[in-house]
C-alpha positions as CSV (number, residue, x, y, z in Angstrom):
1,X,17.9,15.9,-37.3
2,X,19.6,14.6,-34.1
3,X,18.1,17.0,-31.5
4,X,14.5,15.8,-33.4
5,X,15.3,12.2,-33.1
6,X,16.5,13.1,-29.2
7,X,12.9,15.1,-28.3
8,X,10.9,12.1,-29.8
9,X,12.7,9.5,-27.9
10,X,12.4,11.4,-24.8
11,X,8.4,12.1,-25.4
12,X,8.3,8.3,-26.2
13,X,10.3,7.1,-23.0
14,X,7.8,9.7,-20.4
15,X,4.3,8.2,-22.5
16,X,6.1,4.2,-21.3
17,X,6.7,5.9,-17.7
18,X,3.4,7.6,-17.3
19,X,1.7,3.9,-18.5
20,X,4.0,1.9,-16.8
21,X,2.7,3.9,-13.7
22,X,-1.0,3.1,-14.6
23,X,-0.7,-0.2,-13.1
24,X,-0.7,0.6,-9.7
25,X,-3.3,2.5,-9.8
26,X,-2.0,6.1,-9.6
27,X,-2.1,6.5,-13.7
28,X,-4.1,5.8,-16.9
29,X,-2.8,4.0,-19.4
30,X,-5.1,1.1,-18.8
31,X,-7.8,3.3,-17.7
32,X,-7.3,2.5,-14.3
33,X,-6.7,5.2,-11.2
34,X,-8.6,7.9,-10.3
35,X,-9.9,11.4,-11.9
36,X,-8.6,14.1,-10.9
37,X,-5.7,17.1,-10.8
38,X,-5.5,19.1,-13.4
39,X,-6.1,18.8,-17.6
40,X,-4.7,21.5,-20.0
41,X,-6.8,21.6,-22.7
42,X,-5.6,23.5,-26.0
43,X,-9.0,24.1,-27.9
44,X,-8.4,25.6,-31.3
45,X,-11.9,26.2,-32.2
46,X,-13.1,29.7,-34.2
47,X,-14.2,33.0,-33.1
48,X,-18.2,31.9,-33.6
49,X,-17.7,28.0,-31.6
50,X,-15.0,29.1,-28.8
51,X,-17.4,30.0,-26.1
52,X,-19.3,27.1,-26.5
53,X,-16.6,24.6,-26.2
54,X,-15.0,26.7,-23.1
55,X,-18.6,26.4,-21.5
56,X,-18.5,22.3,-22.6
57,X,-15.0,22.1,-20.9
58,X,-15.8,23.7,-17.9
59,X,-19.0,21.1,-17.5
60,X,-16.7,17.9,-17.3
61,X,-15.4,19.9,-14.1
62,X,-19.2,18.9,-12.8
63,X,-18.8,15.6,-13.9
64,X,-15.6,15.4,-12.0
65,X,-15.1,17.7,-9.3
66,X,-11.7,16.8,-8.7
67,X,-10.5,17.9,-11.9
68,X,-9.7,21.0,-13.1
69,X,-9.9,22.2,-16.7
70,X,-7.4,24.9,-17.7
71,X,-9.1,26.1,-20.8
72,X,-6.7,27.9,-23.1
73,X,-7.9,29.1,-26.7
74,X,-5.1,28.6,-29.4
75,X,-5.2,30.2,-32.8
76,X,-5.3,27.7,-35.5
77,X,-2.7,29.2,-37.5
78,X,0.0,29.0,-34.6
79,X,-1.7,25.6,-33.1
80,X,0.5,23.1,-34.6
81,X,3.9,24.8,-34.4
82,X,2.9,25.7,-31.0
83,X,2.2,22.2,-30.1
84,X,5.5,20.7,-31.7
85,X,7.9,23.3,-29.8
86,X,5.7,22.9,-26.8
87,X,6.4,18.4,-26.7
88,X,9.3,19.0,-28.5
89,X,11.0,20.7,-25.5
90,X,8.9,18.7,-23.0
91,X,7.7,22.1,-21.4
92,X,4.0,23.5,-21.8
93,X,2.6,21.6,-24.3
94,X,-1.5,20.8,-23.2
95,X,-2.7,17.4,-21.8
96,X,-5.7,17.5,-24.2
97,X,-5.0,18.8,-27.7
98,X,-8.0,19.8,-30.8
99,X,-5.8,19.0,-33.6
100,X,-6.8,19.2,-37.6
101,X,-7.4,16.0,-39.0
102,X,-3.6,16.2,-40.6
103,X,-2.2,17.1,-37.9
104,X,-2.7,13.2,-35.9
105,X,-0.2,11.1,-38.3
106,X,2.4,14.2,-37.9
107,X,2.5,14.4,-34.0
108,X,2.3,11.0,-33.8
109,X,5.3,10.3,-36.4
110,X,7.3,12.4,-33.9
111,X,6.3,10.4,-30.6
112,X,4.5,13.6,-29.3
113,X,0.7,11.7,-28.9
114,X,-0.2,8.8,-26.4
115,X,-1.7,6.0,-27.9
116,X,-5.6,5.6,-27.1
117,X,-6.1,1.8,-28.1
118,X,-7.7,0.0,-24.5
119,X,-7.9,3.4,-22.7
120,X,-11.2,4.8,-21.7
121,X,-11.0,7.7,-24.2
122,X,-12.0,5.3,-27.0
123,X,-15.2,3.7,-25.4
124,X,-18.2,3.2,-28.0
125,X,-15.5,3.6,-30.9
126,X,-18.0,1.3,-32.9
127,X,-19.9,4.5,-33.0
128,X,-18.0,6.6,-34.8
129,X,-18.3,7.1,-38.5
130,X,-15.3,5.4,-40.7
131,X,-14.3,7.9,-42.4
132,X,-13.8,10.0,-39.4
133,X,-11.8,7.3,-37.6
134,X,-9.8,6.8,-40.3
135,X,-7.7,10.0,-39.7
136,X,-7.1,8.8,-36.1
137,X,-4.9,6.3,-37.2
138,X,-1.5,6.2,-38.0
139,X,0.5,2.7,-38.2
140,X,-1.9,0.7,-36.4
141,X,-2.7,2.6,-33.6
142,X,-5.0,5.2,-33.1
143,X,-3.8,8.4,-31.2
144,X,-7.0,10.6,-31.1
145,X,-11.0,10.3,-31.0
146,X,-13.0,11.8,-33.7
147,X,-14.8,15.2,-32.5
148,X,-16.2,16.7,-35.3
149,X,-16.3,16.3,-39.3
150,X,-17.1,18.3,-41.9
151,X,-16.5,19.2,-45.7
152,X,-17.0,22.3,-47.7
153,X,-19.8,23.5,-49.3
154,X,-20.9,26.7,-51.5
155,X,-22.6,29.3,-48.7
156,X,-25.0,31.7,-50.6
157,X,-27.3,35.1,-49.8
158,X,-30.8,33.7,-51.0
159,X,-32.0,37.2,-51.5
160,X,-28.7,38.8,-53.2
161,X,-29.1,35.7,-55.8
162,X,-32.7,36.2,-56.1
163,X,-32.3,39.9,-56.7
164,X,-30.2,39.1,-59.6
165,X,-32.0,36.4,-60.8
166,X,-30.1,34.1,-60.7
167,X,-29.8,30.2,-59.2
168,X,-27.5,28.5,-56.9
169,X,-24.8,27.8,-59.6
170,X,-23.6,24.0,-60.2
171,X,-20.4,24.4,-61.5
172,X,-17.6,27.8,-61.4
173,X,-18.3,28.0,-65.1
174,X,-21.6,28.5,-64.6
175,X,-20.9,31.3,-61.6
176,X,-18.5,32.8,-63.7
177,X,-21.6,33.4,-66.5
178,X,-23.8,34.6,-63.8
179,X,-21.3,36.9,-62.0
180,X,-22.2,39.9,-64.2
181,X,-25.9,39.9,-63.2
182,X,-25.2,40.1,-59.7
183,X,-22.7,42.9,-59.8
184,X,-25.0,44.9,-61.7
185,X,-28.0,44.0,-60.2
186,X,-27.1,43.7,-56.3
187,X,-23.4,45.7,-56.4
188,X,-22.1,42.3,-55.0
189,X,-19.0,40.1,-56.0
190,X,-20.4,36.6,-56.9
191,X,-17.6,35.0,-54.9
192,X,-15.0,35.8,-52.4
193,X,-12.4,33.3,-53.0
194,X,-10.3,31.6,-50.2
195,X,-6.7,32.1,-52.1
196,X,-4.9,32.3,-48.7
197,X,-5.7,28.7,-47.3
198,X,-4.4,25.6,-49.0
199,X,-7.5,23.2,-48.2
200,X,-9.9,25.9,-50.2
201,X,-7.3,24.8,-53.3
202,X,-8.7,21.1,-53.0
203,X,-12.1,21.9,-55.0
204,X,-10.6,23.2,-57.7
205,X,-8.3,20.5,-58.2
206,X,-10.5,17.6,-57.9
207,X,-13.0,19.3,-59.9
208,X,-10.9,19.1,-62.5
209,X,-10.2,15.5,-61.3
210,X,-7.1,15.7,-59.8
211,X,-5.2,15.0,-56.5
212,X,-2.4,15.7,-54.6
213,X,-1.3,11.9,-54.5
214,X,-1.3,8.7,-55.9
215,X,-0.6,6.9,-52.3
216,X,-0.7,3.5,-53.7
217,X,2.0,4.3,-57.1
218,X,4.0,6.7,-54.3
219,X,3.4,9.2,-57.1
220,X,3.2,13.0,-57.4
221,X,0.4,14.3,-59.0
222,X,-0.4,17.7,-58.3
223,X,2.3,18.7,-60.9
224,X,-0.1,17.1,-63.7
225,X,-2.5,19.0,-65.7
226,X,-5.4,19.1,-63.6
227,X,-2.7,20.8,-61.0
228,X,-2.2,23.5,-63.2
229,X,-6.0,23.7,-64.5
230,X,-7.1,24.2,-61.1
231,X,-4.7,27.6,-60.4
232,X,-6.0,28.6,-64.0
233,X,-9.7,28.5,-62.8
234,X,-9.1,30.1,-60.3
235,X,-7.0,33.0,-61.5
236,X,-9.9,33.3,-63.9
237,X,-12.2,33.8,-61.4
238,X,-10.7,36.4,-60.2
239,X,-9.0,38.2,-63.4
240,X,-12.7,38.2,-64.9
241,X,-14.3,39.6,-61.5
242,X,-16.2,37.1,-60.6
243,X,-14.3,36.6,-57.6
244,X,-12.8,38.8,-55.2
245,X,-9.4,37.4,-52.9
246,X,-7.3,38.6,-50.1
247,X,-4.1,37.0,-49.5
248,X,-3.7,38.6,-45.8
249,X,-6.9,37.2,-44.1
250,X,-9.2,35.2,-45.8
251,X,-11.1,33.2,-42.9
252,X,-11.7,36.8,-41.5
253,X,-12.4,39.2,-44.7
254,X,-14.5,36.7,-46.6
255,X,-16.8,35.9,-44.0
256,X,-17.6,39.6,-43.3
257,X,-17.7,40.1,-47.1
258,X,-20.2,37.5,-46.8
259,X,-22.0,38.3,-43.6
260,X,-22.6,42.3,-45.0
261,X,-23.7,41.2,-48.4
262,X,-20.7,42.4,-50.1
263,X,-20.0,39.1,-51.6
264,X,-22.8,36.3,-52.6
265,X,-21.6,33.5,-51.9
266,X,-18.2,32.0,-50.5
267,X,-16.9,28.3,-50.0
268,X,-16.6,27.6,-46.5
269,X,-17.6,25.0,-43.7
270,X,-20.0,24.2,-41.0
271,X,-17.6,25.5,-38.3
272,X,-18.5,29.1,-39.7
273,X,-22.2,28.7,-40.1
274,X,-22.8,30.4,-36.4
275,X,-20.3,33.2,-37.7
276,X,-22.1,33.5,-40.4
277,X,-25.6,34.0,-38.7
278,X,-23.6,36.8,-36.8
279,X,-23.4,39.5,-39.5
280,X,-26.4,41.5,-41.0
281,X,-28.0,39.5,-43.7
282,X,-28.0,36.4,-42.0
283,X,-28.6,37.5,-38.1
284,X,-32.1,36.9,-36.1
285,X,-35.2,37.0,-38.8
286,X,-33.0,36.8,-41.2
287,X,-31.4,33.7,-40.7
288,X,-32.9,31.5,-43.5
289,X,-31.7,33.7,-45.6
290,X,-28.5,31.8,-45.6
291,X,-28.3,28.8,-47.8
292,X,-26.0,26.2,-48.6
293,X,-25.1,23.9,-52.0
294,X,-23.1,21.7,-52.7
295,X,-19.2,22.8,-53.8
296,X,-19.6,24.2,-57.5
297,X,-18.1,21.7,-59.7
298,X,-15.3,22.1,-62.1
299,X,-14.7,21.2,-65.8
300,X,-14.4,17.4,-65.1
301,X,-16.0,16.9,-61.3
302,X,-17.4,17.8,-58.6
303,X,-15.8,17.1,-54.7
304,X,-14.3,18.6,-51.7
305,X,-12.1,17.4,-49.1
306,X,-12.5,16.0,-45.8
307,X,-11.5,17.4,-42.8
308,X,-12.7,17.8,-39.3
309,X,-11.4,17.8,-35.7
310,X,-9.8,15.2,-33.5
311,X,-8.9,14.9,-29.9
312,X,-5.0,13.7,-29.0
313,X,-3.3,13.2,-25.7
314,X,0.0,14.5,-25.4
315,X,2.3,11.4,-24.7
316,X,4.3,13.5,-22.0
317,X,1.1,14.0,-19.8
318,X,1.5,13.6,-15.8
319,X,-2.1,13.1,-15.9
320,X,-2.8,10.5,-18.4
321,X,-5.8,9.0,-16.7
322,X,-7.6,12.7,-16.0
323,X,-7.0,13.5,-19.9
324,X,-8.2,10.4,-21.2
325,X,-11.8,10.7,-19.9
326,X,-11.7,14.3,-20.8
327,X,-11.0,13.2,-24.4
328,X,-14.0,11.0,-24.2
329,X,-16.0,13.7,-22.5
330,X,-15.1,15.7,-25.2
331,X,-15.9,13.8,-28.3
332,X,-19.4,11.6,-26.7
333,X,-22.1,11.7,-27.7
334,X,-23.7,14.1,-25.1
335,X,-21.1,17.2,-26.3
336,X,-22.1,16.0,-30.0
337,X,-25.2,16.6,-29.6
338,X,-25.0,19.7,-27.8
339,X,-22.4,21.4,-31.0
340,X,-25.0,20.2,-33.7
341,X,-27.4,21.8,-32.0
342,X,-25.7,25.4,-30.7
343,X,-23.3,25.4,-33.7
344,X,-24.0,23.2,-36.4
345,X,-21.4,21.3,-36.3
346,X,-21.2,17.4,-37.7
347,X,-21.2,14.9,-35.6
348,X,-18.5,11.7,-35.9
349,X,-21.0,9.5,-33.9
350,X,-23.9,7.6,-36.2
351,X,-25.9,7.6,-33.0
352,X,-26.2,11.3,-32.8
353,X,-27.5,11.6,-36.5
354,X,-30.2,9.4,-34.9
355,X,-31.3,12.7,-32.7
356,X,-34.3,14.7,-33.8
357,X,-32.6,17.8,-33.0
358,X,-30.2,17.2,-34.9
359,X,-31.9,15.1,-37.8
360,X,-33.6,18.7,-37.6
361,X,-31.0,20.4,-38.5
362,X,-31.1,22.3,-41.9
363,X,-26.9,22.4,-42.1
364,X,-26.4,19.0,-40.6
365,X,-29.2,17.8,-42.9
366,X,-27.2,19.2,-46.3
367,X,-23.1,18.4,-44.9
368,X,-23.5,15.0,-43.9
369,X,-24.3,13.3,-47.6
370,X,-21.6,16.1,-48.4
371,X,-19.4,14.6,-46.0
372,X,-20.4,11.0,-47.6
373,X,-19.1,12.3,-50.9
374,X,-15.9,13.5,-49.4
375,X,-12.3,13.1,-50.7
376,X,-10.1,11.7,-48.7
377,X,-6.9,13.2,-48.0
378,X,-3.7,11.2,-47.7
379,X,-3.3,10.5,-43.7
380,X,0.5,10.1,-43.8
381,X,3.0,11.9,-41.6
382,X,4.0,14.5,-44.0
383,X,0.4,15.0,-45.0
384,X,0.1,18.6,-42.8
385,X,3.2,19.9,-44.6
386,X,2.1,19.2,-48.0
387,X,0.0,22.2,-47.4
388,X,2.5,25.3,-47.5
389,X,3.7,24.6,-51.1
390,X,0.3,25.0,-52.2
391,X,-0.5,28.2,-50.6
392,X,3.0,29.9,-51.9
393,X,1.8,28.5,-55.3
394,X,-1.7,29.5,-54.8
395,X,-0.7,33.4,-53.9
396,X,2.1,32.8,-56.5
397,X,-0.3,32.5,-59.1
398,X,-3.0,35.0,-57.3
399,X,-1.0,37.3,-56.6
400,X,2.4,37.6,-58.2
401,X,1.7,36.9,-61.8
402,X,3.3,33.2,-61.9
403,X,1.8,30.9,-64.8
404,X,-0.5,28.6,-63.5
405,X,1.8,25.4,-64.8
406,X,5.4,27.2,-63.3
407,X,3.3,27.3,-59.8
408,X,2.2,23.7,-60.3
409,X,5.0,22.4,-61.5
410,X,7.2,24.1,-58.1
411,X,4.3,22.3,-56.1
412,X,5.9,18.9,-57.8
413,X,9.3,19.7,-57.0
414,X,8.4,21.0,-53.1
415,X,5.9,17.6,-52.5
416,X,9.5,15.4,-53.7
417,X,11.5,17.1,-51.4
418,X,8.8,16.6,-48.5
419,X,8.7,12.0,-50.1
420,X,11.9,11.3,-50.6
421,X,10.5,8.1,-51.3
422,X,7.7,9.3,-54.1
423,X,8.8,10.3,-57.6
């Protein structure tokens, strides 16, 4: 605990420096000096939006000449660890940082992100949605800009379901009912189930209307009986065939399930909608045959979680001033506009829903009253590792046999450990 404490202080004491040098001019803190040198930017966008957002980032270099972008594409399963060693040991980390929604209140607890509030990379902030600025904040200060927000919803092959004749289902019950037609029918699963990712376990459990957290009580609740309903629906799914999992790779082997037809439908966001449109049943005059619904609902309700993206400056940045207006590059509404339109993504600004290209917009069009709908997640500091005790519960249950209420309950126990303060 003491080398931790150490590496936040020191993070904390270079993000005073690198303000306190703002004033004369030659930093950013205040948003004054000049733009230029050189901004790392750690993007940690997929396989389908990476090319776009390299080609977006090398763009601000037009904007400002005397800047340099070093583009470097970090996998999102190695981001955050990445990150943390990276500021922990004040060597390498990135000026500019895409960080998951959980991630902000984490870094920040540790001293690793430079507060934004009265720097240029929060102009028009009255423009972003409230939701999505709400994960920007973490005890009164906000340490990123919202860049993108989204939700999950049930992707679907129009022409596997109509072949089976079938509809979009409502609820997993009714998927479940339907799963035999389109096996025999098509020869395709109904579902591939995400079992390998923690946030694809936040359906099932508020659709059977629970949470992770009672925030306000500084309770536990995963450990209750909608916990332990949720892991049973799902290993029902899959027992009775309806559903298909992989613990290894889901985010890869699901989606190419999906994109060659070999599953019907999938849970899955709009960052994988230009994936999607990659593979065989869904690529050139083919593309409306993808559709999306809203998440099936479970035995009590229906709702998914929010998430989304967020840009954070790294606190020990030499170039606070250079990464500051790259973060606002980044998430304005120009680039906005631009990703709804080449990717589909959601926008965080209200002013771009105003866009007719993106109004337009079939998947914009469906997510954002999903995103409306969307369960908030519990923005604390420990929020990001709340995650790994569900996935080794999840695959517990998945894949090694454990009872749907052992796995939940060990959830319970893991979450204490994590809130010393929560019972």
């Amino acid at each position: 605990m003491r080398r931790g404490i150490g590496a936040t202080a020191l993070v904390a004491a270079l993000a005073l420096a690198a303000t306190a040098c703002s004033d004369d001019g030659d930093g950013g803190g205040s948003g004054s000096g000049k733009v230029e040198g050189t901004v790392t930017y750690w993007d940690t966008s997929n396989d389908g939006e990476k090319a776009t957002y390299k080609r977006i980032a090398e763009d601000f270099e037009k904007k400002y000449p005397k800047v340099d972008v070093r583009y470097v594409h970090v996998n999102f399963g190695d981001a955050s660890q990445k990150f943390k060693n990276a500021a922990g040991g004040n060597s390498g980390a990135p000026d500019v940082m895409r960080t998951e929604v959980a991630w902000v209140a984490d870094f920040a607890n540790l001293g690793y992100l430079a507060p934004l509030d009265g720097t240029p990379a929060l102009e028009d902030a009255g423009d972003y949605l409230k939701a999505a600025a709400g994960s920007t904040r973490f005890e009164g200060k906000t340490y990123a800009v919202p860049q993108v927000t989204d939700t999950l919803g049930l992707f679907y092959n129009k022409r596997l379901l109509k072949e089976a004749g079938v509809g979009v289902p409502t609820s997993f019950a009714e998927l479940k009912r339907n799963a035999g037609k389109i096996k025999d029918k098509t020869g395709a699963t109904a579902l591939y189930l995400r079992g390998d990712d923690p946030y694809w376990f936040l359906p099932y459990l508020y659709g059977e209307g629970g949470d992770l957290l009672d925030t306000e009580a500084r309770k536990v609740t995963v450990d209750e009986k909608p916990g332990a309903d949720a892991l049973a629906a799902m290993k029902d799914l899959v027992d009775s065939g309806a559903a298909v999992t992989d613990s290894s790779d889901g985010q890869e082997n699901g989606i190419k399930a999906f994109q060659d037809g070999k599953a019907a439908m999938i849970v899955d966001g709009p960052w994988d909608i230009a994936l999607a449109r990659e593979g065989r049943e869904f690529a050139g005059e083919r593309k409306d045959n993808l559709g999306v619904a809203p998440v099936p609902a479970g035995s009590k309700a229906q709702g998914s979680p929010q998430g989304g993206w967020n840009l954070s400056v790294y606190a020990g940045s030499k170039n606070l001033r250079a990464a500051q207006e790259f973060a606002k590059y980044m998430s304005s509404a120009e680039v906005q506009k631009r990703t709804a339109e080449e990717l589909s993504l959601l926008p965080t600004r209200e002013s771009v829903y105003a866009e007719p290209s993106v109004r337009r917009n079939e998947m914009v069009r469906f997510f954002r009253p999903a995103v409306g709908k969307a369960v908030q997640r519990p923005w604390i500091a420990q929020g990001n590792a709340l995650f790994e005790p569900i996935r080794v519960g999840v695959d517990a249950v998945l894949a090694s046999g454990r009872s749907p209420e052992s796995a939940a309950g060990k959830m319970g126990d893991q979450f204490r450990k994590l809130l010393k303060d929560y019972r």
